[in-house]
C-alpha positions as CSV (number, residue, x, y, z in Angstrom):
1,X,-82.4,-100.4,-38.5
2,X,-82.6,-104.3,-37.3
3,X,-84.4,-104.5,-34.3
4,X,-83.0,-107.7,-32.4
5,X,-85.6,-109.4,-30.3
6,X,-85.5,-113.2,-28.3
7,X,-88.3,-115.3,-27.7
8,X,-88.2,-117.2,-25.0
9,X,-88.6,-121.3,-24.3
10,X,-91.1,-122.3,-21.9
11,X,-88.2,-123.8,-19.8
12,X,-86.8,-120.3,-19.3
13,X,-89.7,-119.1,-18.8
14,X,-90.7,-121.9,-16.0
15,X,-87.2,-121.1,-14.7
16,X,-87.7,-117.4,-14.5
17,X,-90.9,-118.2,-13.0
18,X,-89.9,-120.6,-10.3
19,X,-86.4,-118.1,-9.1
20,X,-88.9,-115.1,-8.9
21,X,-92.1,-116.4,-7.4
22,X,-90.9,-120.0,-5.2
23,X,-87.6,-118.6,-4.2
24,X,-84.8,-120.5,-3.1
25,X,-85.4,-124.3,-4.4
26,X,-83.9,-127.4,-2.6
27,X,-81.1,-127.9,-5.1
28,X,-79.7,-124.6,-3.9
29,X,-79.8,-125.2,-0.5
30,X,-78.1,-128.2,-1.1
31,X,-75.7,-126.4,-2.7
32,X,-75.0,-124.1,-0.1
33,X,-74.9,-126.7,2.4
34,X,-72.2,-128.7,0.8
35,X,-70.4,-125.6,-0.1
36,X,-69.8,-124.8,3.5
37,X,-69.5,-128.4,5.0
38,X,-66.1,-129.1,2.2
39,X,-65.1,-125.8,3.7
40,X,-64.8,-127.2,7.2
41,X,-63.9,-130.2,5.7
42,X,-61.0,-128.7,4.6
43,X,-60.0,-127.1,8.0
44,X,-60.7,-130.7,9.9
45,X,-58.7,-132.7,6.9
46,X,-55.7,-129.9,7.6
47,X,-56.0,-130.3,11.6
48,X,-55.7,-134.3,10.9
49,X,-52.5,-133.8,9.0
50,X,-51.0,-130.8,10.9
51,X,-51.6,-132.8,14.2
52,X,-50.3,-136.2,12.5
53,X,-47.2,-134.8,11.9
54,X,-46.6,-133.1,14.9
55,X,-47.2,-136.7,16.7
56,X,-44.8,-138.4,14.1
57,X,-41.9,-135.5,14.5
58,X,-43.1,-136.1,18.6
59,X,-42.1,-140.1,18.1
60,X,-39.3,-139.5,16.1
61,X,-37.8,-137.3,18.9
62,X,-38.9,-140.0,21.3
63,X,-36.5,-142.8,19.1
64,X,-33.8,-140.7,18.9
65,X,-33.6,-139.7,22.6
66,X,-34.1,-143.4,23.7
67,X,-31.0,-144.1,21.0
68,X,-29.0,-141.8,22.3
69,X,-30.2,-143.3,26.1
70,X,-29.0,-146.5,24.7
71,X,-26.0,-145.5,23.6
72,X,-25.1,-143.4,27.0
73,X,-25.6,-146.9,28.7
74,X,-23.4,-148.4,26.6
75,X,-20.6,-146.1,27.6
76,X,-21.7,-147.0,30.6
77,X,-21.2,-150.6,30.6
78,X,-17.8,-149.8,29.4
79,X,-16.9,-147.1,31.8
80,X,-17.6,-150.1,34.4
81,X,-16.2,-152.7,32.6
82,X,-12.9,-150.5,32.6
83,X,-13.5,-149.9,36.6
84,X,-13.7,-153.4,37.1
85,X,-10.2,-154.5,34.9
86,X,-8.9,-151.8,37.0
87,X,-9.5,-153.7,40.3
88,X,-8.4,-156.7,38.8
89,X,-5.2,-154.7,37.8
90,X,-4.8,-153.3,41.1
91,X,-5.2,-156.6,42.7
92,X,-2.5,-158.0,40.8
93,X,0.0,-155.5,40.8
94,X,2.8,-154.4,43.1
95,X,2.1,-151.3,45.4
96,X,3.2,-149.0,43.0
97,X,1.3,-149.8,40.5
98,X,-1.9,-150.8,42.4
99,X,-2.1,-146.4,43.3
100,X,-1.9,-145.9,39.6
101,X,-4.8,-148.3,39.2
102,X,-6.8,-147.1,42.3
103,X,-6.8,-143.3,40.6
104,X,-8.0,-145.0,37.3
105,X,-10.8,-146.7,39.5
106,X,-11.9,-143.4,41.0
107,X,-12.1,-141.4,37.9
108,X,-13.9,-143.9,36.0
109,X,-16.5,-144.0,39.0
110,X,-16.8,-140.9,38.5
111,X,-17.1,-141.0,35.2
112,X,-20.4,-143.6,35.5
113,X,-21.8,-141.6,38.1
114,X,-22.1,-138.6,35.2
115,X,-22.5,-140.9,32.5
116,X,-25.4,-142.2,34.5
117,X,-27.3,-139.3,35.3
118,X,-27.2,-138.2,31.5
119,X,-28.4,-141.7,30.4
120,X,-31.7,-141.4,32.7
121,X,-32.2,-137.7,31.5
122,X,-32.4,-139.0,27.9
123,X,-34.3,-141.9,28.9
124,X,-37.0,-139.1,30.7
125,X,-36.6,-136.6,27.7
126,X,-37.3,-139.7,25.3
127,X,-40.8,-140.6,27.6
128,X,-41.7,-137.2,27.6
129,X,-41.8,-137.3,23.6
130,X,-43.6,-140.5,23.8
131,X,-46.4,-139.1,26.2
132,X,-46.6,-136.0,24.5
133,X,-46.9,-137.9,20.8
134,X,-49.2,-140.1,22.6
135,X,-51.7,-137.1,23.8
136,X,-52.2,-135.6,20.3
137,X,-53.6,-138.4,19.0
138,X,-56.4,-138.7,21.2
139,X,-58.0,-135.7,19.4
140,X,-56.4,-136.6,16.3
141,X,-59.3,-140.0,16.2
142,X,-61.8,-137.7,17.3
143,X,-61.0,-135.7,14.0
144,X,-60.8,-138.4,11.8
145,X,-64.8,-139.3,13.1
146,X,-65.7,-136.1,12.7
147,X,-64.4,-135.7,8.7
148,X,-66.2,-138.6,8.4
149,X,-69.2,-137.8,9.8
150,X,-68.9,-134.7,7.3
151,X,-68.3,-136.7,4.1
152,X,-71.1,-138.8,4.8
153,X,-73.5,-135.8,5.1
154,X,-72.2,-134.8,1.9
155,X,-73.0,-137.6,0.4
156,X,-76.7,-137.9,1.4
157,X,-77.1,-134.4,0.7
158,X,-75.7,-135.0,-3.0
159,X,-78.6,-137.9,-2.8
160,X,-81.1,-135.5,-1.6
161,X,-80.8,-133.4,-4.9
162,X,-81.5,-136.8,-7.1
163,X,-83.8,-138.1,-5.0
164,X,-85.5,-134.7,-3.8
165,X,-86.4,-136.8,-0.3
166,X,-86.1,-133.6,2.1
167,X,-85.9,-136.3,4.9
168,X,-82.7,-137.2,3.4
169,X,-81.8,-133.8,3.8
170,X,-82.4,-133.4,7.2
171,X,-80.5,-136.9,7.7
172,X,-77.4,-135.2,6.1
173,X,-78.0,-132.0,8.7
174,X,-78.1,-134.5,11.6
175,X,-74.8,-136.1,10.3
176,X,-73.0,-132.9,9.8
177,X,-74.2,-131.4,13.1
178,X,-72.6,-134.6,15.0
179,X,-69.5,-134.1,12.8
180,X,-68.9,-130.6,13.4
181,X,-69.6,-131.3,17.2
182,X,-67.1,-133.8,17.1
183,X,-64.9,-131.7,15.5
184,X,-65.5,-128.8,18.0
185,X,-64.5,-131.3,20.9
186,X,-61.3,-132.2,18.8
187,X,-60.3,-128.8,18.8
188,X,-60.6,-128.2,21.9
189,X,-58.5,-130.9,23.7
């Protein structure tokens, strides 16, 4: 019968020793702190892109509605253009004729009058996107301070395990308590 039997180091032992009798050391609470501060890192770095995109799908709809504005006026200018050769046309033509170019005249004025009114709605819809692009960006910078504010408390919380400074600690607590205030006002607007 082997009897099997381990003889400790006096580094486990000095380990053992400080985890049952100091408790919790700095390096763990350092640990912990960074743990949780990636984790709302995470959800800050997602709200920058989720809202990025939105703004950029916002501003693309903006382009496209003020194309399509553009383009409306366009038909437009040639709706009138066609008016006007009509006038000329009428002008020059025998009675007959002129009545043939008089009806043309009225239905292309009509015709701008409703080419018109979609050509300014595009031009509001395409403003509307703009504003609307515009507004989620506002939070969007306040994010982006706020991530930052949390990397850097990350960082001088790695330092504070190197160094062992608690001060350094407690920097890296005032840094991540203005990030994740930032980051609170971000969400809300």
């Amino acid at each position: 019968m082997t009897h099997d039997f381990h003889v400790h180091g006096t580094h486990e032992h000095e380990v053992e020793h400080q985890a049952h009798h100091q408790g919790p050391g700095l390096a763990q609470y350092v640990a912990i702190f960074t743990a949780l501060l990636s984790t709302i890192g995470a959800v800050v770095s997602y709200h920058i892109s989720s809202t990025q995109n939105e703004s950029l799908l916002l501003k693309n709809e903006a382009v496209l509605k003020k194309t399509q504005a553009s383009d409306t006026w366009n038909y437009y200018q040639a709706t009138s253009t066609k008016a006007h050769l009509m006038e000329l046309a009428a002008d020059l033509s025998d009675k007959a004729k002129a009545a043939h170019y008089r009806d043309l005249i009225a239905k292309y004025t009509q015709e701008k009058a409703q080419i018109r009114g979609q050509a300014e709605a595009l031009e509001k819809e395409s403003l509307h996107a703009n504003e609307l692009s515009m507004g989620m960006l506002r939070p969007f910078h306040r994010s982006e301070q706020a991530i930052s504010l949390i990397q850097i408390a990350i960082s001088l919380a790695s330092i504070t395990v190197l160094t062992r400074k608690r001060w350094l600690f407690a920097v890296a607590g005032v840094a991540a308590g203005g990030g994740l205030i930032i980051a609170g006002l971000a969400f809300l607007t």
